[in-house]
C-alpha positions in Angstrom: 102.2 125.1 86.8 98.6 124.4 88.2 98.6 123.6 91.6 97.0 120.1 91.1 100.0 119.5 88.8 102.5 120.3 91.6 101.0 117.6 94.1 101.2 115.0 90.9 104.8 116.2 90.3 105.6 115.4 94.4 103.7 112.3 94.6 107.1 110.6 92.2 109.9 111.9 94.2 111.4 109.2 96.6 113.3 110.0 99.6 115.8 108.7 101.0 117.4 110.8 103.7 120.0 109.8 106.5 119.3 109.9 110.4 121.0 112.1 112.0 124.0 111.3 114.3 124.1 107.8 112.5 127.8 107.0 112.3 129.9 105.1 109.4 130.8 101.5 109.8 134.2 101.9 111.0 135.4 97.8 112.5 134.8 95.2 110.6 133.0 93.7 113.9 130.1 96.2 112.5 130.8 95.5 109.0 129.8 91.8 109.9 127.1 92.0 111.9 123.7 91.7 110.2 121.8 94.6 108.8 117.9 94.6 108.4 116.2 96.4 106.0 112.1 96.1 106.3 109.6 96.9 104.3 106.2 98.6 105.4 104.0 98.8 103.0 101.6 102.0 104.2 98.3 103.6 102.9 97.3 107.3 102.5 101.4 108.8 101.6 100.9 111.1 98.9 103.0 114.1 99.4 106.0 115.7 100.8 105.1 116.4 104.0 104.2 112.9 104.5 107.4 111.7 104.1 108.9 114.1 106.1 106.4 113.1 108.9 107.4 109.4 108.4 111.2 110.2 108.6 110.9 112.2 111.7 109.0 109.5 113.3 111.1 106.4 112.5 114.8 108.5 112.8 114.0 109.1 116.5 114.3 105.5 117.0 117.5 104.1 117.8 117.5 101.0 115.8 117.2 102.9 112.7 120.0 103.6 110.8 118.0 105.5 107.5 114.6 105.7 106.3 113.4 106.0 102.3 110.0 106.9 101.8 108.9 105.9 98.0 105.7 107.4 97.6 104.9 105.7 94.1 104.6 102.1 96.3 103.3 103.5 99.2 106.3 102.0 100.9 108.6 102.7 103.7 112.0 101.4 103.9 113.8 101.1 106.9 117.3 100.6 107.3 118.4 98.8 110.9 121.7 99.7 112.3 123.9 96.6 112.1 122.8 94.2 114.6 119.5 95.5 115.5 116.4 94.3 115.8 112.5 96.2 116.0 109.6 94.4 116.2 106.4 94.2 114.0 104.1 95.7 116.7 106.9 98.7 117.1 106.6 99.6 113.3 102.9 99.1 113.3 103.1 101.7 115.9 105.2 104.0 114.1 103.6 104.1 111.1 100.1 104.5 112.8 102.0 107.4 114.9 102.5 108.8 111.6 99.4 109.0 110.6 98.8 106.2 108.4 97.7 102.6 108.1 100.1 99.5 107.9 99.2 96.8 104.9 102.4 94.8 105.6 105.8 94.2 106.4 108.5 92.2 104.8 112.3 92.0 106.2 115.4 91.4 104.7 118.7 90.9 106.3 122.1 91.3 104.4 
């Protein structure tokens, strides 16, 4: 396979990888409690390592309970833990710590 196929091949694969040391639900107090999911909708992803890079960023927070990267959309989703919060200029941040530009963001809460 050309290597110009390979980076067309990567830029389909989602990911969607757990944080680290994030724990189960395991009381129904946590069941309960609202979970956020938000939406940043990023330019310039392309590739593997760019999700990677975005993972690694937004899984050192503590608010964050998992991160999916879906390179198609150019879209990062972010799940909150149950109950917690993170403002718009944080994710801006994040993203831009990254290495990437913010277009939007759209929440959710379940």
């Amino acid at each position: 396979m050309k290597p110009l196929a390979i980076a067309l091949a990567a830029t389909s694969i989602a990911f969607a990888l757990p944080i680290a040391g994030a724990q189960e639900a395991t009381s129904v107090e946590t069941v309960t409690a609202a979970q956020t999911m938000v939406t940043a909708k990023v330019t310039g992803m392309v590739c593997d390592f760019c999700a990677r890079a975005v993972t690694k960023v937004f899984g050192k927070e503590d608010a964050v309970e998992a991160v999916h990267v879906d390179l198609d959309n150019g879209e990062i989703h972010v799940t909150l833990k149950p109950g917690a919060e993170m403002a718009d200029d944080r994710i801006e941040t994040l993203v831009k710590k990254s290495g990437y530009d913010l277009v939007s963001i759209e929440r959710e809460t379940a």
